[in-house]
N, C-alpha and C positions, 0 to 999 in steps of 0.2 A: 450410449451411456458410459463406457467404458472408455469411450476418446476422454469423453468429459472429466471422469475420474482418474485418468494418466495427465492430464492437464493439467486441474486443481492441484495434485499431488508436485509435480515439478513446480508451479506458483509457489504451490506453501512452503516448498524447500527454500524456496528462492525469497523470500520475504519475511519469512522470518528470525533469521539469523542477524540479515541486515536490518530489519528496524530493531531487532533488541539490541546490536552494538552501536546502533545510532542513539536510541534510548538511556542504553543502560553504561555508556563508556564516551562517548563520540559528544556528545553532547547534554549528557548528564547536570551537568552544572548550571548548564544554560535553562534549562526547563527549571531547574529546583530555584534560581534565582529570579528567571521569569512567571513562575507559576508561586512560591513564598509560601502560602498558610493554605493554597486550595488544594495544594499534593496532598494524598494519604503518606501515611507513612507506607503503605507498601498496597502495590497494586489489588485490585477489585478483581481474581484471577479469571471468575465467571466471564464477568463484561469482557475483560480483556480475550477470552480464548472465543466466545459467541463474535465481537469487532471481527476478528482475524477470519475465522470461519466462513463470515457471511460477506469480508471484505476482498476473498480470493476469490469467493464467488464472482462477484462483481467486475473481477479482473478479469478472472475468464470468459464469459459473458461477452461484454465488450471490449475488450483487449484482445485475449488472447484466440477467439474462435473465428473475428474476421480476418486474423494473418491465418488461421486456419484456411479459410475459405478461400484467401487470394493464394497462400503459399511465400507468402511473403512479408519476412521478417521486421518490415520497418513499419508495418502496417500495425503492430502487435506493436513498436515502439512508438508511435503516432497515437492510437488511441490509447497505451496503456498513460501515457504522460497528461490526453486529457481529462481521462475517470480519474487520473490522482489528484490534476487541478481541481477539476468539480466537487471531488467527493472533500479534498481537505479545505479549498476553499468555502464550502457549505459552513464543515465543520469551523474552523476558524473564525472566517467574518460573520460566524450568529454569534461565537463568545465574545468577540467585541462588541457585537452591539445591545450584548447582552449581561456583561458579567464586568462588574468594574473593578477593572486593575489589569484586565487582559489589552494587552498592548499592541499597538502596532506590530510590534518588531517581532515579537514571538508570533502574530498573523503571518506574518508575511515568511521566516525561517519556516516553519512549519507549512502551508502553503508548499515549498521550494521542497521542502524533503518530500511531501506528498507528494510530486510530479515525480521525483527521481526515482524514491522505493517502487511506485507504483508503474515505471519506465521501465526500471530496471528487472521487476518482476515482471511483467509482461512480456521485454523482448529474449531472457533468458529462458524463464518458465518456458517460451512458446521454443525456444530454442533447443534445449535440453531435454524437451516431449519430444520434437522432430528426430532428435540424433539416436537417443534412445527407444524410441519406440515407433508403431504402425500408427499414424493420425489418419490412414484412412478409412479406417472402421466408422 
């Protein structure tokens, strides 16, 4: 339990700085001009901190605990790029085929960010657990 919790902890470092400057600087404009009248004016803080919570779970899970298991790092980058595919392409191609005016294009950038945040937290998280602390417990 405490591998687990030194895990989780280096992900959550690791993914959430980068998706809010992805969010909130990086491509800001692009979401407010892709997304128009469905944005709030200002995030849902609950959703948004429960997403993140249950979403590093997920990473740890399958990302980050089979590099745990082999010890090796690209393993953690391999499955953390496919739970980002899966989980943002879910997300994404239901609001296309569900909500009119959700575009390809915003599918598909969003999609691309999901493989990278969720890459990029998985091979550092799992990276920065190992350097920093005992994964053999």
């Amino acid at each position: 339990m405490k591998r687990a919790l030194i895990l989780y902890g280096w992900a959550f470092a690791v993914m959430i700085p980068l998706d809010l400057l992805w969010l909130g600087v990086i491509a800001r404009k692009f979401y407010v001009e892709q997304l128009g009248a469905l944005m709030l004016d200002r995030p849902n803080v609950v959703a948004a901190v429960l997403f993140y919570a249950l979403y590093v779970v997920g990473v740890v899970i399958f990302a980050i605990m089979p590099a745990v298991r082999s010890g090796n790092w690209v393993d953690a980058t391999l499955y953390g790029a496919a739970f980002g595919l899966f989980a943002y392409a879910t997300y994404d191609l239901t609001n296309l085929a569900t909500l009119r005016g959700y575009s390809l294009t915003l599918a598909v950038v969003d999609i691309a960010w999901g493989v990278a945040v969720t890459c990029a937290t998985a091979t550092f998280g799992y990276l920065l657990a190992r350097h920093f602390a005992d994964l053999s417990q």
